[in-house]
PASEBA-1860 file (N, C-alpha, C; in nm, 3 decimals):
! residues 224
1> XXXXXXXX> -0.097/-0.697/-0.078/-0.082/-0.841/-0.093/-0.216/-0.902/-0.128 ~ -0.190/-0.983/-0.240/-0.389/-1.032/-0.261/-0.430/-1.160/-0.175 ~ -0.511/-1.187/-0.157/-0.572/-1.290/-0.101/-0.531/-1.431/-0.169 ~ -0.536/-1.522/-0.101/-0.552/-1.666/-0.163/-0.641/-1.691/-0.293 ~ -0.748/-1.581/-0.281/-0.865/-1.625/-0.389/-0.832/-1.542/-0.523 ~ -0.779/-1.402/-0.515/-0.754/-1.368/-0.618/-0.609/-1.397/-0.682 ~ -0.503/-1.454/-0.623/-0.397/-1.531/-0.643/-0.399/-1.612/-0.735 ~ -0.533/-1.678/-0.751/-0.458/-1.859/-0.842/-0.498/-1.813/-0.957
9> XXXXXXXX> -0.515/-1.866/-1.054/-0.552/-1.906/-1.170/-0.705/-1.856/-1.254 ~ -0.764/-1.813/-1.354/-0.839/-1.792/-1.360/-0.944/-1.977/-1.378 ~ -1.087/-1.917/-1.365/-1.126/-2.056/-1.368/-1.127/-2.205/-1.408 ~ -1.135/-2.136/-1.548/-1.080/-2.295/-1.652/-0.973/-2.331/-1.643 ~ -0.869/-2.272/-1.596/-0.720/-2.300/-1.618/-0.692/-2.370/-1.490 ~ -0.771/-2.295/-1.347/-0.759/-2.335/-1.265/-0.803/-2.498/-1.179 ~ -0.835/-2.568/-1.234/-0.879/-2.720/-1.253/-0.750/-2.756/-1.244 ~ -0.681/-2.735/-1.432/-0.569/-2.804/-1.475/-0.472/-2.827/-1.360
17> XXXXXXXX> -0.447/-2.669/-1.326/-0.359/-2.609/-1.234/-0.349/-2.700/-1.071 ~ -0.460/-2.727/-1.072/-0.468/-2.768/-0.876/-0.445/-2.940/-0.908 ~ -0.517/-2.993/-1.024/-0.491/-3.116/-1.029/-0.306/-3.127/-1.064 ~ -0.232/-3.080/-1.188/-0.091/-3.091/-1.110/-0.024/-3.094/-0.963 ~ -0.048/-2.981/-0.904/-0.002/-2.928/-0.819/-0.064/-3.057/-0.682 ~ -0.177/-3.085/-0.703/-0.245/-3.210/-0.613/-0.138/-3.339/-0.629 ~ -0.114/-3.368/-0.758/-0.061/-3.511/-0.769/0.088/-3.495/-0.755 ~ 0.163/-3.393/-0.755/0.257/-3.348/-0.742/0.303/-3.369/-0.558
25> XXXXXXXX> 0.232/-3.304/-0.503/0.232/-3.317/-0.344/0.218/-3.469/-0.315 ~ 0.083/-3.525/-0.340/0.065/-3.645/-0.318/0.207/-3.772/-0.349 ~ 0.255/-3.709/-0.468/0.370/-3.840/-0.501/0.502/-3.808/-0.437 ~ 0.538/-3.670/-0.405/0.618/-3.603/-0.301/0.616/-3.711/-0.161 ~ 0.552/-3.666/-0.146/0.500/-3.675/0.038/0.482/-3.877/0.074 ~ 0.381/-3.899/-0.073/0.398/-4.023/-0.064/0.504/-4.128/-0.088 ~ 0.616/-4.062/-0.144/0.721/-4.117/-0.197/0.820/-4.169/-0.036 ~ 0.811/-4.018/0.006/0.892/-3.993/0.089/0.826/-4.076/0.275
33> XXXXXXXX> 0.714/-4.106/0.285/0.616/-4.169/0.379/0.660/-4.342/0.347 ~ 0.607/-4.312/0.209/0.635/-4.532/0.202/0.788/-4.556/0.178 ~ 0.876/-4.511/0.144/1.017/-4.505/0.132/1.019/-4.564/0.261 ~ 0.990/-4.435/0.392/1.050/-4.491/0.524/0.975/-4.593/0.572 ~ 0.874/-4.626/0.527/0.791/-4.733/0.628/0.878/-4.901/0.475 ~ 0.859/-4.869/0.352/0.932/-4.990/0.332/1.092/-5.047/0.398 ~ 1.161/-4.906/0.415/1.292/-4.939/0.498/1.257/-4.986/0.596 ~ 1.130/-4.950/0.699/1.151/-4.983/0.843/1.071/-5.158/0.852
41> XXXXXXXX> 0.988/-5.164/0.726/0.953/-5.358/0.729/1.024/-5.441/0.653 ~ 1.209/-5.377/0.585/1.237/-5.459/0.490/1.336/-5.508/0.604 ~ 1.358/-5.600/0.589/1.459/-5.714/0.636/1.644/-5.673/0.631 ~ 1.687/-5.666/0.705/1.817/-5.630/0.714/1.942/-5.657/0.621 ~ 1.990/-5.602/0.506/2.057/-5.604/0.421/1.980/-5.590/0.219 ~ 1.854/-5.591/0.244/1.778/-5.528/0.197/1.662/-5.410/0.216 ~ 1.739/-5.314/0.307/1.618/-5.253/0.367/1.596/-5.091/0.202 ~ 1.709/-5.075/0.214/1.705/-5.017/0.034/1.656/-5.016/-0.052
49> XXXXXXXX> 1.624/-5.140/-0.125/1.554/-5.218/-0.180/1.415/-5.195/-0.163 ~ 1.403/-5.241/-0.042/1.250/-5.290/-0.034/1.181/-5.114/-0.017 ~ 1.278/-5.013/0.052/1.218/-4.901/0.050/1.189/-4.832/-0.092 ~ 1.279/-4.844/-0.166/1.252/-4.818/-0.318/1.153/-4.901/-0.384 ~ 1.108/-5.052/-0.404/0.989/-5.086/-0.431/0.858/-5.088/-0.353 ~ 0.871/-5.022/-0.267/0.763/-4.988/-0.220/0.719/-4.820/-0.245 ~ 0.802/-4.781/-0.284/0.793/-4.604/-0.324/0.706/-4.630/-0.430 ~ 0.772/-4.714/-0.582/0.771/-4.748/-0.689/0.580/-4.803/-0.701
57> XXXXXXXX> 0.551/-4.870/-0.612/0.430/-4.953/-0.624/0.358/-4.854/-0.510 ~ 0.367/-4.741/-0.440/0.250/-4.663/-0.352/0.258/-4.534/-0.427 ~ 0.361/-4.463/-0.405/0.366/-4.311/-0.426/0.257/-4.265/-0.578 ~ 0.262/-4.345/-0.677/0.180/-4.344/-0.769/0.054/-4.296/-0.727 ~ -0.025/-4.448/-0.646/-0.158/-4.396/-0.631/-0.175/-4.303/-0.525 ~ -0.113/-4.283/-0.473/-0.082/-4.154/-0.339/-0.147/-4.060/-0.436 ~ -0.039/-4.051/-0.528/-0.024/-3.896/-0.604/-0.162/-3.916/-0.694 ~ -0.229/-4.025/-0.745/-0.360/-4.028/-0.826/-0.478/-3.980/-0.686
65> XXXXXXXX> -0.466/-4.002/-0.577/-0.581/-3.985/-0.514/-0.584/-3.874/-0.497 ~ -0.438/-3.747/-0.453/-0.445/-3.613/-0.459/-0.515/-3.550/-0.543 ~ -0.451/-3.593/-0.685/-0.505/-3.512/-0.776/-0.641/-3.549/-0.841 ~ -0.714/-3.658/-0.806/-0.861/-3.675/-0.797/-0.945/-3.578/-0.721 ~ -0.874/-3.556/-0.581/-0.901/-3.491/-0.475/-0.926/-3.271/-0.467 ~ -0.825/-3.297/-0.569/-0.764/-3.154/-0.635/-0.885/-3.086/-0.757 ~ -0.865/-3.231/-0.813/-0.927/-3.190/-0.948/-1.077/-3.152/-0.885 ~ -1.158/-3.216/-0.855/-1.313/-3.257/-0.820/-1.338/-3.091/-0.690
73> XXXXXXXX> -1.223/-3.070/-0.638/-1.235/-2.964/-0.536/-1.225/-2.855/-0.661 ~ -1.134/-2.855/-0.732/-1.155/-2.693/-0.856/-1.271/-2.702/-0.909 ~ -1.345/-2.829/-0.967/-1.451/-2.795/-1.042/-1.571/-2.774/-0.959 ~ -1.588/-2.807/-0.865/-1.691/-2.732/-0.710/-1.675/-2.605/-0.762 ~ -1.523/-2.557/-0.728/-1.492/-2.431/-0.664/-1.565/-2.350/-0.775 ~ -1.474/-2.357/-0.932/-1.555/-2.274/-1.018/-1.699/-2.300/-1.035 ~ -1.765/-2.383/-0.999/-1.890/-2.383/-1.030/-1.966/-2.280/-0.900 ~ -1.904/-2.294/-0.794/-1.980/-2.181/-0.687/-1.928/-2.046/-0.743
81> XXXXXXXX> -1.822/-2.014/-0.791/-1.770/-1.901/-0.846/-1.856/-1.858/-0.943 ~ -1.932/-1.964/-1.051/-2.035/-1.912/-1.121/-2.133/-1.906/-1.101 ~ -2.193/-1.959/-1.009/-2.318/-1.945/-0.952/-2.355/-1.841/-0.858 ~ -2.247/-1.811/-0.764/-2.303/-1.672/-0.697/-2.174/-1.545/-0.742 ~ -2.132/-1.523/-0.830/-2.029/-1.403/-0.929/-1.986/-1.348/-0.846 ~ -1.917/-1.450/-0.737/-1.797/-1.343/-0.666/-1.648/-1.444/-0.614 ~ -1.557/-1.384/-0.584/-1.487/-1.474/-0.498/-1.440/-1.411/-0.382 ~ -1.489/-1.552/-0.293/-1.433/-1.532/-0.151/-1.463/-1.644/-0.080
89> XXXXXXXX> -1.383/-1.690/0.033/-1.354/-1.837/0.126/-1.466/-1.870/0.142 ~ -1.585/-1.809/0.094/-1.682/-1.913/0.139/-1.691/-1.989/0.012 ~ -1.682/-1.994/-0.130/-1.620/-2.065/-0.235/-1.574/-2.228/-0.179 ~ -1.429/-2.149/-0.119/-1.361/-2.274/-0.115/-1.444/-2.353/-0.024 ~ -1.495/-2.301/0.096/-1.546/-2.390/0.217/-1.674/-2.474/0.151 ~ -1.718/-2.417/0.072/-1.855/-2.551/0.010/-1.800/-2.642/-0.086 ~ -1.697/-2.594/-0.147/-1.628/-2.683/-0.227/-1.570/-2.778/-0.164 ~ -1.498/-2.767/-0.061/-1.442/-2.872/0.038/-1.558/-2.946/0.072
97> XXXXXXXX> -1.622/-2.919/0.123/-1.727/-2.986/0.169/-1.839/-3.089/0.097 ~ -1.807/-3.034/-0.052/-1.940/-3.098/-0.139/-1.812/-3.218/-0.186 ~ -1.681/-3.184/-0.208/-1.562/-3.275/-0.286/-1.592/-3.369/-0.188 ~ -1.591/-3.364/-0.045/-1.589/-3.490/0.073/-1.664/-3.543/0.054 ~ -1.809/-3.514/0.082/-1.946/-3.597/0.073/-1.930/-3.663/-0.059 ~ -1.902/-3.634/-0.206/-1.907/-3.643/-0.338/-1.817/-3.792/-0.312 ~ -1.690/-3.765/-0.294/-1.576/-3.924/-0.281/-1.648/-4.021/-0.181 ~ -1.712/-3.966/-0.074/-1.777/-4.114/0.049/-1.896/-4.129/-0.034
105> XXXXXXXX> -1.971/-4.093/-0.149/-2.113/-4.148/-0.175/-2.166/-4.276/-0.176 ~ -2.013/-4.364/-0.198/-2.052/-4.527/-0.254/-2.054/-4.592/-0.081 ~ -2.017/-4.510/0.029/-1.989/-4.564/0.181/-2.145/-4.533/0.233 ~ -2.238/-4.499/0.138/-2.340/-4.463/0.213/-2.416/-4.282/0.268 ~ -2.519/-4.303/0.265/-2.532/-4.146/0.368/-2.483/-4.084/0.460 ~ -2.481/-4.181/0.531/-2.363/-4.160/0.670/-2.267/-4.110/0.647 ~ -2.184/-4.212/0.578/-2.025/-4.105/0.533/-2.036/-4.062/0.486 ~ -2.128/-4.042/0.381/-2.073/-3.878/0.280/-2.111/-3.780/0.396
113> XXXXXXXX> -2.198/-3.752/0.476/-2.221/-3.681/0.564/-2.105/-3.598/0.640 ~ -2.050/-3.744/0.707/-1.946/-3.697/0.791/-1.831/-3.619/0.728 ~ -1.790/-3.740/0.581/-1.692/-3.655/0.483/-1.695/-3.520/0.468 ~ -1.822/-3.502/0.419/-1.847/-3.344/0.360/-1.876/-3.269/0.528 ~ -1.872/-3.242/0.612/-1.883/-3.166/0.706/-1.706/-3.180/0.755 ~ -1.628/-3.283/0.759/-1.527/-3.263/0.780/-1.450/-3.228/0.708 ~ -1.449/-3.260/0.530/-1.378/-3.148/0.426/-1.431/-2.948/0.452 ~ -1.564/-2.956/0.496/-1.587/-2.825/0.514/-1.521/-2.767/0.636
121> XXXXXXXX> -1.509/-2.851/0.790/-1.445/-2.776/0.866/-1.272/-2.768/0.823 ~ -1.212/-2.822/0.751/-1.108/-2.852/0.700/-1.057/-2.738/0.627 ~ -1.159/-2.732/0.557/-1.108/-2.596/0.470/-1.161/-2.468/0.503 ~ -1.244/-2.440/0.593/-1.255/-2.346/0.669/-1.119/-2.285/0.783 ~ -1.073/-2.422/0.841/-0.974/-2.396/0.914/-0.837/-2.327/0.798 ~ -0.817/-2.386/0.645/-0.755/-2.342/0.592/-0.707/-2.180/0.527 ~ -0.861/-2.196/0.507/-0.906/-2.025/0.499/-0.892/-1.931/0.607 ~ -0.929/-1.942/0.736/-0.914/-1.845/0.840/-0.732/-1.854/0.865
129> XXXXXXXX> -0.641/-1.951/0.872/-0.520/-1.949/0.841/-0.478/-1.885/0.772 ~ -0.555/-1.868/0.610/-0.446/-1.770/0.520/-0.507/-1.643/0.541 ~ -0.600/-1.606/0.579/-0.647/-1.489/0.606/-0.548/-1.406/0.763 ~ -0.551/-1.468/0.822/-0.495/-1.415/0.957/-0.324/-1.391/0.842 ~ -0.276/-1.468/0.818/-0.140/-1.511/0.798/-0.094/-1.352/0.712 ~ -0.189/-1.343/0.596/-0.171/-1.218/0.502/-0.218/-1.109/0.563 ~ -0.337/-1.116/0.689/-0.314/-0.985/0.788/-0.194/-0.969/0.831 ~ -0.142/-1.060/0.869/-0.040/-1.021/0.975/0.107/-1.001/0.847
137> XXXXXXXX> 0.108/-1.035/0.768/0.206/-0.977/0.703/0.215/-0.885/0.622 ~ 0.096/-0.840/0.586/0.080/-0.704/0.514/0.121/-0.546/0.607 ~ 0.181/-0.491/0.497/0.263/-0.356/0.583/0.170/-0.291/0.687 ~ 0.168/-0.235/0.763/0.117/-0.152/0.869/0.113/0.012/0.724 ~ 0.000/0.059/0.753/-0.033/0.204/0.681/0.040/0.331/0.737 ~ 0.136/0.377/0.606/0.215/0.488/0.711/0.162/0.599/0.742 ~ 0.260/0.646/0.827/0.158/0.851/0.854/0.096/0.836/0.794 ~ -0.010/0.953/0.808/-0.119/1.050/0.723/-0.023/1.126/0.688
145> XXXXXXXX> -0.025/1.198/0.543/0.016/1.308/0.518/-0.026/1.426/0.613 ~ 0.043/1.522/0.625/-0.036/1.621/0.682/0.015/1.772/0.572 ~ -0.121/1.819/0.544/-0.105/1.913/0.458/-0.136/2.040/0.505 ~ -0.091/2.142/0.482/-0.067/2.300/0.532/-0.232/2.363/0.464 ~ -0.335/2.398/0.529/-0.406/2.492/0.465/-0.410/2.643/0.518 ~ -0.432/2.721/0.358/-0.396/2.798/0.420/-0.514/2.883/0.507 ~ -0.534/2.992/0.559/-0.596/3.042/0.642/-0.715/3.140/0.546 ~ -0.811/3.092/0.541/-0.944/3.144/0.473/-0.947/3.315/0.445
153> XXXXXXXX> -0.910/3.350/0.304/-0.929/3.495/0.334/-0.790/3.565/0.305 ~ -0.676/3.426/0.288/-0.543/3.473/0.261/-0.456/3.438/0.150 ~ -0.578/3.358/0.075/-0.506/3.297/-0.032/-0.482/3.426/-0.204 ~ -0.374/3.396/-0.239/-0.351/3.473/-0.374/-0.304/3.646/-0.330 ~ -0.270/3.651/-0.192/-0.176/3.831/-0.136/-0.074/3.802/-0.162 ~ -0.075/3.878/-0.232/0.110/3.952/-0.329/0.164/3.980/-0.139 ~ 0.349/3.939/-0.188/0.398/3.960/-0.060/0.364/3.914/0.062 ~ 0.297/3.817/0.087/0.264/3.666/0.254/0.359/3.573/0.210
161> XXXXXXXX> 0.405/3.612/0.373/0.515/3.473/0.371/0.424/3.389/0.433 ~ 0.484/3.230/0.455/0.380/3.165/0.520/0.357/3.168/0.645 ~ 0.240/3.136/0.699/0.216/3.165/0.837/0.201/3.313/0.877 ~ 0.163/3.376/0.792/0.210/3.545/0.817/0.047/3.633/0.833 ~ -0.004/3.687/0.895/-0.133/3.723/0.923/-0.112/3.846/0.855 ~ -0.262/3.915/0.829/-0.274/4.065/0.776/-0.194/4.164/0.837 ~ -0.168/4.156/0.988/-0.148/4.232/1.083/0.015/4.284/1.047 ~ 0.081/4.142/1.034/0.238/4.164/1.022/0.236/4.201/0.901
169> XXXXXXXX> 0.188/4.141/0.789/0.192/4.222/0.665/0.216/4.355/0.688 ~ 0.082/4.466/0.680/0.080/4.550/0.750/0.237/4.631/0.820 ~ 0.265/4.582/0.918/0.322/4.624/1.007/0.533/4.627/0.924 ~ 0.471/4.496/0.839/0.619/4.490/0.766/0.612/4.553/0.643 ~ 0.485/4.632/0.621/0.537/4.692/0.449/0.531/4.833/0.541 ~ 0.509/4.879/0.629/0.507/5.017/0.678/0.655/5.032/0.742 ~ 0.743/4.975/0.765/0.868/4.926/0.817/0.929/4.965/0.747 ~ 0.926/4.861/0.642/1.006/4.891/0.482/1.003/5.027/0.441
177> XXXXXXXX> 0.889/5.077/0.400/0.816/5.204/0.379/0.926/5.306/0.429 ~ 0.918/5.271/0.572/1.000/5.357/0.633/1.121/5.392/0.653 ~ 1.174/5.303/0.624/1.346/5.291/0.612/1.410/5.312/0.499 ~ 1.311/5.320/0.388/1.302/5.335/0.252/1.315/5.507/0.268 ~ 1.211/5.584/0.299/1.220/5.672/0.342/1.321/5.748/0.380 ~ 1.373/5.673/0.430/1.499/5.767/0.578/1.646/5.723/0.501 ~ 1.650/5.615/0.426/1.738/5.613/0.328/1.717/5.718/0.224 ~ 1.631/5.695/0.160/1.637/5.786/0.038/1.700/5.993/0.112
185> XXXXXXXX> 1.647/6.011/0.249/1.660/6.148/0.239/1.799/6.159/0.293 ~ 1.878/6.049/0.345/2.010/6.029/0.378/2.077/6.073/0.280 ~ 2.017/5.995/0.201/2.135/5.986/0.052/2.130/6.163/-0.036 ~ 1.957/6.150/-0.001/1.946/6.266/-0.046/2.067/6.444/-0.023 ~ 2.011/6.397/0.105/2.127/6.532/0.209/2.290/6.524/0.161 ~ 2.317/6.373/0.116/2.470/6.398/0.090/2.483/6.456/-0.097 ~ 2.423/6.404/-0.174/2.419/6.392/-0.326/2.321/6.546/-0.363 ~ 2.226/6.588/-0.262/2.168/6.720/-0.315/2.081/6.722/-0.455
193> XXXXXXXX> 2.010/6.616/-0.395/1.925/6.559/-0.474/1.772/6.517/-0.472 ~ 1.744/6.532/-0.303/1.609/6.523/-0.243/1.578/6.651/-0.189 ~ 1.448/6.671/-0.187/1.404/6.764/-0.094/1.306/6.734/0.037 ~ 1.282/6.766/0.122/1.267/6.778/0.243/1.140/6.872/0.286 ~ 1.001/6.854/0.312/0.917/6.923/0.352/0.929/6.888/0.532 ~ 0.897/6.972/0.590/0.826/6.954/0.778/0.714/7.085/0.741 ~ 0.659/7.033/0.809/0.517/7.084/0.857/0.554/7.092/1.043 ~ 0.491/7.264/1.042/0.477/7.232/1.190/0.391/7.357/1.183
201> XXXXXXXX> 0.327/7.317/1.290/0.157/7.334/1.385/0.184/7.510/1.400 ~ 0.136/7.565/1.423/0.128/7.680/1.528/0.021/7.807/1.447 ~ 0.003/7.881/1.563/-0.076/8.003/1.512/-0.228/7.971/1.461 ~ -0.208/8.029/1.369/-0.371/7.979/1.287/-0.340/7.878/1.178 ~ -0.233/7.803/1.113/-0.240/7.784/1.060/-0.164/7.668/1.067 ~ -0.145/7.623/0.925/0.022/7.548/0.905/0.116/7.634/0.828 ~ 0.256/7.603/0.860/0.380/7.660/0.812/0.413/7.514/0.702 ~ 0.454/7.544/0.605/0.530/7.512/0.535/0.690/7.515/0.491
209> XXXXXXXX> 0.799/7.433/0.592/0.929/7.467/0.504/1.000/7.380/0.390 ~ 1.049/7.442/0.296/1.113/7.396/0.202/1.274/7.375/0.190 ~ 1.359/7.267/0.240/1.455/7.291/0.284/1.551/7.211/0.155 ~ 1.623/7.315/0.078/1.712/7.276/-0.003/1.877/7.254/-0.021 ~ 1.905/7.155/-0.070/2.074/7.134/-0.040/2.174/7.188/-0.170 ~ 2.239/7.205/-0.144/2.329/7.323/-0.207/2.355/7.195/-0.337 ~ 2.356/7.258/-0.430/2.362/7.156/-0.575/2.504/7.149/-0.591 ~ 2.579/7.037/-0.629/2.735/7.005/-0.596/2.777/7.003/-0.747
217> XXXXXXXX> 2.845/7.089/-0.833/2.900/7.076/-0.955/2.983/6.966/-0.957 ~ 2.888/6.935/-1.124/2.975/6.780/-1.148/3.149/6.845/-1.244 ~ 3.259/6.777/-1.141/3.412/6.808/-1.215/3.346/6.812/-1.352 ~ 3.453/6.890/-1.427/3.495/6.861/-1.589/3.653/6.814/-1.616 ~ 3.610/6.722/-1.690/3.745/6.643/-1.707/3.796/6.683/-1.875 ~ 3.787/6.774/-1.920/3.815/6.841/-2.080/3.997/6.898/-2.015 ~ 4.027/6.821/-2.151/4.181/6.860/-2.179/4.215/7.001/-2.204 ~ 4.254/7.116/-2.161/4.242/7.199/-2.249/4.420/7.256/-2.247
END
């Protein structure tokens, strides 16, 4: 979610932009403020009336003082934006602050004083608002991935399943090996097709036997 500051408008555009959007609110708000206060001083059977010409003759300059207010706060803003080449709320907070003092100048030192320290706490308070607001609504960061490494020393062995150490390797190709073995001389003994050495110990020496299976004629199937 981006910030308030990288959100609006780029600079030049952004003037245009805040002064609408200023006089827009202002004639809103003001429309809707002097509406009810002309109903509540117009006289009974014209209270209608008088709330609609009083909309007609305030909401106007309502909405001109916003967007005076608007305008004079963007051209601050981009000018601190060009002067120190970055953006961030401290932007807006001198801009608030210089727009206040700037409108009280003709009231004296005094008020522009007060103005501009109270447009600055003003828009400070605005800023720490949208900042908390877009913390708190931006997603929470999910899991960490968690990724499998493998075990130093085991990477690229023909035949590792995962999680599988040298040891069981080992222990499972001598298995195989073996049953491989004891099949083949199974098959062998019935088909007469393997042969069969044992070795056994004794005397001075080793014995050697050679133990052969009787060769099984293949039928002939000739017509005769």
């Amino acid at each position: 979610m981006g910030t308030p500051e990288t959100s609006r408008e780029p600079c030049p555009d952004r003037i245009l932009d805040d002064i609408g959007g200023a006089f827009g609110m202002g004639a809103v708000g003001g429309s809707a403020y002097h509406f009810i206060r002309g109903v509540y001083n117009s006289p009974g059977g014209a209270r209608f009336l008088g709330g609609t010409q009083a909309v007609r003759m305030n909401a106007p300059r309502v909405g001109g003082s916003f967007a005076v207010w608007g305008g004079l706060f963007s051209a601050f803003d981009c000018t601190m934006v060009y002067v120190r080449q970055k953006e961030d709320p401290w932007n807006s907070i001198i801009a608030g602050a210089a727009t206040g003092g700037f409108l009280q100048m003709r009231q004296g030192a005094a008020a522009s004083a007060r103005s501009a320290l109270f447009g600055g706490v003003l828009l400070g308070l605005i800023e720490g608002a949208g900042i908390m607001i877009n913390k708190l609504l931006s997603a929470p960061p999910g899991p960490p991935i968690m990724i499998d490494e493998p075990v130093p020393g085991m990477v690229g062995v023909p035949g590792q399943l995962p999680g599988q150490i040298p040891a069981q390797m080992a222990s499972t190709g001598a298995g195989a090996s073996t049953s491989g073995s004891d099949s083949g001389s199974w098959l062998g003994g019935l088909f007469g097709g393997k042969k069969e050495e044992t070795v056994a110990g004794g005397g001075g020496g080793a014995k050697t036997e050679i133990l052969e299976s009787y060769d099984t004629p293949m039928p002939s199937f000739e017509y005769k």
